[in-house]
N, C-alpha and C positions, 0 to 999 in steps of 0.2 A: 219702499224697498220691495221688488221684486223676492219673492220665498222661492221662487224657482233657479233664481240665479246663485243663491249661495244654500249649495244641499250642505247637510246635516255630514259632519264626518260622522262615519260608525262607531268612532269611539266615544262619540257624544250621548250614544244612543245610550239609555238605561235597560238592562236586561229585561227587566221586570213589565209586564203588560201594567196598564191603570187596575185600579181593584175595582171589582165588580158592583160595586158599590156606586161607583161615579161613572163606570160605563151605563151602569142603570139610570141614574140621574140624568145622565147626557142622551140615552135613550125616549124619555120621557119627554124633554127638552124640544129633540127633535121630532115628535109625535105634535108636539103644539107649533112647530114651525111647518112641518107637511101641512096641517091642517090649511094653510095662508099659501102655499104651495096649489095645492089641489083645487083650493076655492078658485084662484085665479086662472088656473090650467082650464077648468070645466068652465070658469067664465068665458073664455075663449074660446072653448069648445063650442057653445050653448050659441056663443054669439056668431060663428062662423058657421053654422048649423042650422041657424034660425032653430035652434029646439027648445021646443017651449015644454015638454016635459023629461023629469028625470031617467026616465025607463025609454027614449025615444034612444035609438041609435044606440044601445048599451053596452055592444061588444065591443062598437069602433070607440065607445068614451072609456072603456078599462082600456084599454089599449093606449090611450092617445094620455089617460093619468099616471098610467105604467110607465109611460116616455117621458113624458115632466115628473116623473118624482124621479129616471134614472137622470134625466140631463141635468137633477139638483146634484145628486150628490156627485154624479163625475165634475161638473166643472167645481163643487168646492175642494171636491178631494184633487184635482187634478194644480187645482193654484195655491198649494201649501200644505195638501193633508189634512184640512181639517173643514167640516162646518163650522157655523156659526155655535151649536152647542158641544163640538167637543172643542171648541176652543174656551168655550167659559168654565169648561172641566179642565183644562190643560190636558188634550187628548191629542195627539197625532197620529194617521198612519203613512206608513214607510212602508218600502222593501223592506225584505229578510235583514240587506247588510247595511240597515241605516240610511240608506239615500231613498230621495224620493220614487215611489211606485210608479214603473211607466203606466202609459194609459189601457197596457193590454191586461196587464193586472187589476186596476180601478176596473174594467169591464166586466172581468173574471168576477169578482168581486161583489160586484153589484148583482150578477145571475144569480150565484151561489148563494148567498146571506139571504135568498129569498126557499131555498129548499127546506130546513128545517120547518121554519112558519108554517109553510102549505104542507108538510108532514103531517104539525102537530094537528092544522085546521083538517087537513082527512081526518083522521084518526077520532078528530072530535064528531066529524059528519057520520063518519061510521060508530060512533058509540049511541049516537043518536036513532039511527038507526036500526040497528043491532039489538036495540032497547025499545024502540018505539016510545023513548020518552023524547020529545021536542024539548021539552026547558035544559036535554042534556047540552044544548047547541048552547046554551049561556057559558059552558066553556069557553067558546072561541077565543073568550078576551085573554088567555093564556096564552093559544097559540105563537102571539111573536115572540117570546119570552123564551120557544125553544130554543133560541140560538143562544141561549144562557148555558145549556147543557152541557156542550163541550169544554166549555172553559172551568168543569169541575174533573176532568177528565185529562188533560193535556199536561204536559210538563209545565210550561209559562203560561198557563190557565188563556191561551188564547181562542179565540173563537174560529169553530174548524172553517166557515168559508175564509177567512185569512191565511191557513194553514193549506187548506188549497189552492189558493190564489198567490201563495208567495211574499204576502204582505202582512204585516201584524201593525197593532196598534200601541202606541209608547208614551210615557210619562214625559209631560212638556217642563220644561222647569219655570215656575212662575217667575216674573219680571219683578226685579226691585223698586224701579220706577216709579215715581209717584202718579 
């Protein structure tokens, strides 16, 4: 069954965003699916490149990993709303009014949700800095976790690039099915 042929009425939709909890778990999830993501991106890279070291070409290969981790999530988000791990959370996102987000939203989307991260990774460069301690850079592993922020701050605890982009994320209701 096609997800795209039968949208979600809005009154389907549950008010409530996922709890933080399982967005986290589904966050982590998809950290070890990027991981298989990226290998094979840069393997494709490396091979069309003939580059035999990691540091060879390094501007065009963040670029070209930036392009394969967005063409991951726009095309899962774009064929039902969900990855592969916010679907083992029961995670969807939607438009505002319940119906599937067009693709100029999933685009919006995907820019944004990357602004808080490179906030938090400045802020860490510059404490480092600032400090002249280096080991203050073992923060960084924080950084993605700033997009946790807003959703302690918002009315429906959603995360602000969804709130800018027009889209949030909703409680799936699990299947009875064996």
């Amino acid at each position: 069954m096609n997800l795209r042929s039968a949208p979600m009425s809005p009154l389907a939709v549950p008010p409530f965003a996922p709890a933080r909890s399982r967005r986290f778990a589904s966050m982590m999830y998809e950290g070890v699916l990027l991981f298989a993501v990226v290998f094979l991106a840069d393997y494709l890279f490396d091979t069309l490149t003939q580059s035999k070291h990691g540091l060879t070409l390094r501007g065009a290969r963040q670029v070209w990993l930036f392009f394969a981790i967005g063409v991951y999530f726009l095309v899962c988000w774009a064929r039902g709303g969900q990855t592969l791990p916010m679907k083992a959370w029961h995670i969807r996102l939607v438009a505002l009014d319940g119906t599937p987000a067009r693709f100029r939203q999933l685009v919006l989307r995907l820019v944004l949700m990357w602004v808080l991260p490179l906030l938090g990774a400045a802020a860490v460069w510059g404490l480092s800095k600032a400090t002249s301690w280096p080991s203050a850079l073992t923060l960084i592993v924080i950084a993605p976790f700033t997009v946790l922020i807003p959703t302690w701050l918002t009315p429906q605890q959603q995360f602000l690039h969804d709130l800018l982009a027009g889209t949030r994320l909703v409680n799936v209701a699990v299947s009875t099915n064996p």
